[in-house]
C-alpha positions in Angstrom: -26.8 -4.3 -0.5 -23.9 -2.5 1.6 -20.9 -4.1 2.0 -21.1 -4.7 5.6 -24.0 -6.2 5.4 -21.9 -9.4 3.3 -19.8 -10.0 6.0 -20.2 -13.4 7.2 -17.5 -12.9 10.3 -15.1 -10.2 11.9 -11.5 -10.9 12.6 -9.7 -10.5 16.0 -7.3 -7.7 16.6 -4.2 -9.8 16.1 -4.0 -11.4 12.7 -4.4 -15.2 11.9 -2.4 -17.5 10.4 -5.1 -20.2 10.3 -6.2 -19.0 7.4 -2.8 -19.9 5.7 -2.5 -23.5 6.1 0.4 -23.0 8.5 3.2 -25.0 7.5 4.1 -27.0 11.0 3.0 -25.6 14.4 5.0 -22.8 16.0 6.6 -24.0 19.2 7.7 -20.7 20.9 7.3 -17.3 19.8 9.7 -15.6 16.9 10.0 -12.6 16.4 9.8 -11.4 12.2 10.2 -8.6 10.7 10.0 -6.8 7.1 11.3 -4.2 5.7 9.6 -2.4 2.7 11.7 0.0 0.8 8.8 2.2 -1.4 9.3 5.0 -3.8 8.7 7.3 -1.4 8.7 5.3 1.8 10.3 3.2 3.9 8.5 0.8 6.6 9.6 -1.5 9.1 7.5 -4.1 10.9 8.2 -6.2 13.6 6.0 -8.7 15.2 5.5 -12.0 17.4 4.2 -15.1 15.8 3.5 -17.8 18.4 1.9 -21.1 18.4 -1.8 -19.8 18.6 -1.1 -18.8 15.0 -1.4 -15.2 15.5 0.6 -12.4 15.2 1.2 -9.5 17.0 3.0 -6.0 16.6 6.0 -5.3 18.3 7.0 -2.2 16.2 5.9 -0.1 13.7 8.0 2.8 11.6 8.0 4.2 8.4 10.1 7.1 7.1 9.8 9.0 4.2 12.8 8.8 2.2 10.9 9.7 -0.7 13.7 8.1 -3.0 11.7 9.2 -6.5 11.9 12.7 -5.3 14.8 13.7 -8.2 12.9 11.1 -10.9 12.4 7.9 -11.3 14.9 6.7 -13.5 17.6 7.6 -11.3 18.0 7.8 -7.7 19.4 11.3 -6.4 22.3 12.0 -4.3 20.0 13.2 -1.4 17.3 11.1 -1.7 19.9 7.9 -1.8 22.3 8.8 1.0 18.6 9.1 3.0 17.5 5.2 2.0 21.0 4.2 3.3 20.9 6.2 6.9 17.0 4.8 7.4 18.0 1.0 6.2 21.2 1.4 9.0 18.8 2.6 11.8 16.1 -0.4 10.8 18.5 -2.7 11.0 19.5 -1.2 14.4 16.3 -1.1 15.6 15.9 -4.8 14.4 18.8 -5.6 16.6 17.4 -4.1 19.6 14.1 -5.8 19.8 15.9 -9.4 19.0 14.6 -9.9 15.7 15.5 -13.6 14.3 14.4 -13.3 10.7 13.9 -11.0 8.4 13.2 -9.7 5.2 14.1 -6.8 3.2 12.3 -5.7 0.2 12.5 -3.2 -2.8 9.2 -2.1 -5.5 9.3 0.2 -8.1 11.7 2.7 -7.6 14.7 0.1 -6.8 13.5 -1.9 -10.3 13.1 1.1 -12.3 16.5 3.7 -11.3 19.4 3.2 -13.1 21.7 2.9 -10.1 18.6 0.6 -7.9 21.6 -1.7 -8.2 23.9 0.6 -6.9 21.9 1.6 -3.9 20.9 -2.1 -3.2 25.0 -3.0 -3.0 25.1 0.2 -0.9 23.5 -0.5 1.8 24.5 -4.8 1.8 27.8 -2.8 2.2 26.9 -0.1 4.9 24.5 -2.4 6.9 24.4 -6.1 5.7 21.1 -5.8 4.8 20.4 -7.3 1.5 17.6 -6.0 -0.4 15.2 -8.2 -2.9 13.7 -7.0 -5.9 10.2 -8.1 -6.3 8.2 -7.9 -9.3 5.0 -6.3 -9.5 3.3 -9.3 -10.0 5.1 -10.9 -7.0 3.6 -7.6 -5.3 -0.2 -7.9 -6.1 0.0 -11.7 -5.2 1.2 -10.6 -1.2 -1.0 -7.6 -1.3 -4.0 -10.1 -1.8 -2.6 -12.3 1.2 -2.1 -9.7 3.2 -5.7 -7.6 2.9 -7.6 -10.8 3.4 -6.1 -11.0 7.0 -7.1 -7.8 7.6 -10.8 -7.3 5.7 -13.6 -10.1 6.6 -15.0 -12.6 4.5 -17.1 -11.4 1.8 -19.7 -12.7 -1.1 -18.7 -12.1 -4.8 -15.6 -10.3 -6.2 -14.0 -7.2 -5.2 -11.0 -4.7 -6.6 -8.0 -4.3 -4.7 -6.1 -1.4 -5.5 -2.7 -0.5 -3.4 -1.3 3.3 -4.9 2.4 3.2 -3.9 5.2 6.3 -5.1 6.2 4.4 -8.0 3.5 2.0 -9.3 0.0 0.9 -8.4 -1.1 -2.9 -7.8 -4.8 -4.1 -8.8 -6.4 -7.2 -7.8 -9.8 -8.8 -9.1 -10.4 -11.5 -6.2 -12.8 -13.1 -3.9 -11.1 -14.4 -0.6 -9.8 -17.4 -1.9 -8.7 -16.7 -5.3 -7.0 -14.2 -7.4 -8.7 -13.6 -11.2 -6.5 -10.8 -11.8 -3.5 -9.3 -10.9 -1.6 -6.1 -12.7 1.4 -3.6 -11.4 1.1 -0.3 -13.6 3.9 2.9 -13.6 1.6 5.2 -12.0 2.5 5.4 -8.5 1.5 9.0 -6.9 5.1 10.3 -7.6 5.0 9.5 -11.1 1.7 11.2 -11.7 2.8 14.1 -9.7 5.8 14.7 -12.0 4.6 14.3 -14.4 1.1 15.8 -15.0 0.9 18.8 -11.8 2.3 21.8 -12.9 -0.1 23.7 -10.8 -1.5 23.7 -7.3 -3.9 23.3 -6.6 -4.6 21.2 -9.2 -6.4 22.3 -12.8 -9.4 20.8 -14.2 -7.0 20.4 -17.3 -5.0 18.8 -15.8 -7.3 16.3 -13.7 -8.8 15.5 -17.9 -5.4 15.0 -19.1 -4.5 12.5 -16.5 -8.0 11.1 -17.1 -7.0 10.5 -21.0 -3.7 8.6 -20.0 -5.9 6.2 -17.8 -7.6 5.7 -20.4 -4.7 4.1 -22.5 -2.7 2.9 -19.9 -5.2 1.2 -17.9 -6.7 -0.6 -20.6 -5.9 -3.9 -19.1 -8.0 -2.9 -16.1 -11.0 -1.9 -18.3 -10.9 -5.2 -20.2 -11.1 -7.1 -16.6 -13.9 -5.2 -15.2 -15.6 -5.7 -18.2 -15.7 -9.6 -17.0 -15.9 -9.2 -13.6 -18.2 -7.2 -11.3 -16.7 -5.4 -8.8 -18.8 -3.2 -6.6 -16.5 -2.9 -3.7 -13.1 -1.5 -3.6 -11.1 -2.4 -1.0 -7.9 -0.2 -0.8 -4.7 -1.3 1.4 -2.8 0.9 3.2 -1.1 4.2 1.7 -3.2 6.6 0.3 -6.4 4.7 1.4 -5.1 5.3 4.7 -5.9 9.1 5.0 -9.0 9.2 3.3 -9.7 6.7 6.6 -7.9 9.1 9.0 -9.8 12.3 7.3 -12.9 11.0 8.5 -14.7 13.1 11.7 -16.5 9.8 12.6 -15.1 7.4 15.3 -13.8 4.0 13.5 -15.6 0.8 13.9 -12.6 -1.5 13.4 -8.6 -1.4 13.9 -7.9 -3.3 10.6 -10.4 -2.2 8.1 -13.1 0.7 7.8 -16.4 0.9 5.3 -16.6 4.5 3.7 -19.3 5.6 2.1 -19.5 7.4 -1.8 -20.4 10.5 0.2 -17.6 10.3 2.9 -15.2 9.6 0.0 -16.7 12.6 -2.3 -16.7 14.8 0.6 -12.8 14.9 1.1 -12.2 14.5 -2.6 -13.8 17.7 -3.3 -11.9 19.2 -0.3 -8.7 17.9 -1.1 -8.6 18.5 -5.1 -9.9 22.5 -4.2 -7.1 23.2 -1.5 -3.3 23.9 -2.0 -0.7 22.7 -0.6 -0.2 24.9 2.2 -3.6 24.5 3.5 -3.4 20.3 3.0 -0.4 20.7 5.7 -3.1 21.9 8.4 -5.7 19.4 6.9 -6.7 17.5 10.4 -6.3 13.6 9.6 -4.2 14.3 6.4 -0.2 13.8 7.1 2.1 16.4 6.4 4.4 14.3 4.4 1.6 13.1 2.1 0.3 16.7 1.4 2.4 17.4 -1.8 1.3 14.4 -3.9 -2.2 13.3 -2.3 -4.1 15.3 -4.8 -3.4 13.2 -7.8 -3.9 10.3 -5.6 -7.6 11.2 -5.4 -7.8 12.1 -8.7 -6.6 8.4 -9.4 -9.2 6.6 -7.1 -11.7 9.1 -8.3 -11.5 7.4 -11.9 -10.8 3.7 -11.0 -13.9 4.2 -8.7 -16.2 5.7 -11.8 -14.7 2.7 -14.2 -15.1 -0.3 -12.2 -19.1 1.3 -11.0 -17.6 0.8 -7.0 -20.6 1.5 -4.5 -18.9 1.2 -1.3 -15.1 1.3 -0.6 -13.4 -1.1 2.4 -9.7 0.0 3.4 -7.5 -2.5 4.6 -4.6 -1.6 7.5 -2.5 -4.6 6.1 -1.0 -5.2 2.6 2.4 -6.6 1.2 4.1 -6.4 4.7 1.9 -8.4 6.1 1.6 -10.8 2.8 5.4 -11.4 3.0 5.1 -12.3 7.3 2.5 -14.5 6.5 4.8 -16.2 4.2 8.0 -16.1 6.8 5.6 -17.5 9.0 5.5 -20.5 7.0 1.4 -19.9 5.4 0.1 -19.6 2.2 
């Protein structure tokens, strides 16, 4: 049966917080905001939560700072210097729309550099904005709150995966519960660097990246071994432009349903082409065309593993877990 066909509701445009358990009534609206320092990007979002325990967006940006760009195990001059200017203009950004809370957040790259520590006392010292490290863990757990804000109800259990720079997040859950939750090292950069030599990209090289899976994603295996999961639902990131690649009009602002053969067709476009004709790719952003091939190559095999028959992307994911949290929900 297709996915869309297990929905039992649709959500409204602005995102609930009834779902939650809010934690005391809002009286007036406040104005949040989180900031999400990636591997290779940097967002900010801003919104209104008011007492009809909604939220709304105020503001939106994301650079790419593309702090693995030297490696991952250490931060380079360039790429650093960028993540302080972009943290300094967030926070004055932050300042011009009145925020009155906010949280500032760091993944992969920040836990794995040796001088994340560095760059995190950098910019307390350059903008007063102090930076949390969050485990992977911790990440899956508000990926999971925030994708079930944005994707309707649904029967049975269903695979979250969210591909950042630096690591990747997967979730075995229904709505209400979490049966798994694992953060692995292979985040778009790190595959990039480490198995693309060529471009576009070699069958070779597509099997060898298939062989470390393997290994390194046993853990997965071993859960979808237990747990049937023929829907993948994919927040944000690199889920995001197989959405926007689409020639189709979309249905829904906070989710879409895409089919094997819509996925298979931009696969098979985006794994033949090189990089020079991925920057004119309509739908496709310029700033992902460097690394988006192994990114495919990556949901091409979780897809194969776990048997997925439809795939679901969700607009909202650990920024939106973390408001929902500010807000005072669960």
């Amino acid at each position: 049966m297709p996915f869309a066909d297990l929905w039992t509701n649709q959500l409204p445009t602005d995102c609930p917080l009834s779902n939650c358990q809010l934690q005391g009534q809002l009286s007036n609206f406040m104005k949040l905001a989180v900031i999400d320092c990636g591997t290779n990007t940097f967002h900010l979002l801003v919104v209104d939560v008011g007492p009809d325990r909604h939220f709304k967006q105020v503001y939106k940006q994301r650079q790419y700072v593309r702090l693995g760009q030297e490696g991952l195990d250490h931060i380079g001059e360039v790429p650093f210097q960028r993540g302080i200017d972009c943290i300094a203009f967030f926070k004055e950004k932050m300042a011009e729309l009145g925020v009155e809370r906010y949280r500032a957040f760091g993944t992969e790259a920040l836990r794995r550099a040796d001088n994340g520590p560095a760059f995190v006392e950098a910019v307390r010292d350059s903008s007063g904005v102090e930076i949390q490290l969050i485990s992977g863990d911790e990440e899956a757990r508000l990926i999971h709150l925030g994708v079930k804000q944005a994707v309707p109800f649904f029967e049975g259990k269903t695979l979250i995966m969210d591909i950042g720079g630096g690591s990747v997040e997967f979730i075995v859950a229904s709505e209400d519960e979490v049966f798994w939750a694992q953060s692995f090292p292979i985040g778009v950069q790190v595959l990039f660097s480490r198995f693309q030599k060529n471009d576009p990209i070699l069958p070779e090289e597509i099997a060898t990246i298939h062989q470390y899976f393997d290994e390194i994603l046993e853990p997965l295996h071993a859960m979808l071994r237990q747990h049937e999961t023929p829907w993948l639902t994919g927040a944000s990131g690199s889920f995001e432009v197989v959405e926007d690649m689409l020639t189709r009009a979309r249905e829904h602002r906070l989710h879409a349903v895409i089919s094997l053969e819509e996925f298979y067709t931009i696969y098979e476009k985006i794994i033949h082409s090189n990089f020079d004709e991925r920057m004119i790719m309509p739908g496709l952003p310029p700033e992902r065309a460097e690394l988006i091939a192994v990114a495919f190559v990556l949901m091409d095999y979780v897809m194969k593993k776990a048997g997925i028959q439809q795939i679901v992307t969700s607009a909202y994911a650990m920024k939106e877990g973390m408001l929902m949290e500010m807000a005072g929900g669960r």
